[in-house]
C-alpha positions, 0 to 999 in steps of 0.5 A: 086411575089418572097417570102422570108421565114425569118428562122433560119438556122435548124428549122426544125419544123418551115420552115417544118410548112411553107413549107406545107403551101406554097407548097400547095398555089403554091407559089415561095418561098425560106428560107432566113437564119436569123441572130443570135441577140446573136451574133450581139449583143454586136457589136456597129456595130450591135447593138446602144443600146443609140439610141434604148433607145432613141427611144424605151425607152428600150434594145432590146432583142437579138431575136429582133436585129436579127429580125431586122437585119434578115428583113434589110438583105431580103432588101438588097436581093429584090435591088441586085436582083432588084424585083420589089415586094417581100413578106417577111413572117417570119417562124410562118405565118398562111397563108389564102388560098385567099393569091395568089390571093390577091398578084396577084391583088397587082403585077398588080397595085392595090399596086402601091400607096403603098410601103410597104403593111401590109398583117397581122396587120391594125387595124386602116386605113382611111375608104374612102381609101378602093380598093378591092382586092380579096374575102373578102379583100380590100387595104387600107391606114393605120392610127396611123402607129407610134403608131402600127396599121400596128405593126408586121412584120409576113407577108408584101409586099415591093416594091424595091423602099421601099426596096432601101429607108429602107435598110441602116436605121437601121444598126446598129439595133436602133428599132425593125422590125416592128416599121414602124413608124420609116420609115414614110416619107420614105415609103409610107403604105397600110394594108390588111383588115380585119385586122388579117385575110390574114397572122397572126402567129401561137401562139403555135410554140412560139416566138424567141424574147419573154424572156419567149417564149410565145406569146398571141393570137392577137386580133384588138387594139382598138383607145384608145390602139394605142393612148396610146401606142404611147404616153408611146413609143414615148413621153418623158414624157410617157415613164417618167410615164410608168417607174415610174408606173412599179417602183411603181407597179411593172407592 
């Protein structure tokens, strides 16, 4: 299965970090140079600012649009070239040792029922839906995928079907890469679990989407977190009550 490093051009630390990893998995990779956000940003062509309000209830920092744009572009790369699957992994992914074997039980069918499959996040998923796949991880259907139970996009699966379905959706950028809920209807999900454990992201390179450049540890969203989520995200009048909290508040 052919993988895409999304990085920018002259991180030397991060594609060196994932170089390493890769390497010593003996997995076919190359970098693919991602977009600037600063660049993009300001360009109507590049960026609807009316619609991602619309849709997320706020801006999007420049590191997020060249997220997107970056992940939209490794699709239109898997349909000229015509792959049938593809890995797309950004340059902070922590990679577990089982993950060759699990893309290779994913190429010889046991994905085939899903087009887009998340390798780091699947915090909520229909238990009776459980394949396994290699060693301690199995294939599942993902639930509240809207609401961010399959959110991140450090490390996934697409198949060129996905890939032909999604690379025109979000030019100019109207959400983040990872808000899978908005290709629902599209592309069929599947998550890996245990959630978290196959690909996560290394907190201590920082983030190039944070204003402060620093990330948490991840941990699992619990039921009621995603619910809420997707309420104060999705729905007016959460989005409403979430404004008017901060304005009171200030948090």
């Amino acid at each position: 299965m052919k993988t895409f490093v999304i990085s920018l051009s002259g991180d030397d630390v991060r594609r060196s970090f994932m170089r390493r990893q890769l390497d010593a998995l003996g997995i076919d990779y190359e970098f693919f140079d991602a977009i600037r956000g600063s660049e993009r940003i300001g360009d109507l062509r590049w960026y609807d600012d009316v619609s991602v309000h619309h849709l997320e209830g706020r801006s999007l920092r420049p590191g997020e649009v060249g997220c997107a744009l970056s992940h939209t572009a490794a699709y239109a790369e898997i349909v000229k070239r015509s792959l049938p699957w593809a890995l797309i992994l950004e340059d902070d992914a922590v990679l577990h040792r089982d993950l060759p074997n699990v893309l290779s039980v994913i190429e010889r069918g046991a994905g085939a029922q899903g087009q887009l499959i998340s390798l780091s996040r699947c915090d909520a998923y229909l238990p009776w839906t459980k394949k396994h796949l290699f060693g301690a991880f199995a294939i599942v259907t993902p639930w509240l995928v809207k609401e961010g139970s399959i959110a991140q996009a450090v490390g996934y699966v697409i198949s060129l079907k996905a890939a032909e379905a999604m690379v025109e959706i979000n030019v100019p950028v109207k959400f983040p890469a990872d808000s899978w809920g908005h290709y629902c209807g599209i592309v069929e999900f599947k998550g890996v679990i245990p959630t978290l454990t196959l690909v996560t992201q290394n907190v201590d390179l920082g983030s190039t989407t944070l204003e402060s450049g620093k990330r948490q540890a991840f941990t699992p969203y619990s039921i009621k977190d995603l619910l809420l989520h997707g309420f104060t995200t999705y729905n007016s009048f959460g989005r409403f009550l979430k404004r008017s909290a901060k304005h009171l508040f200030g948090s």
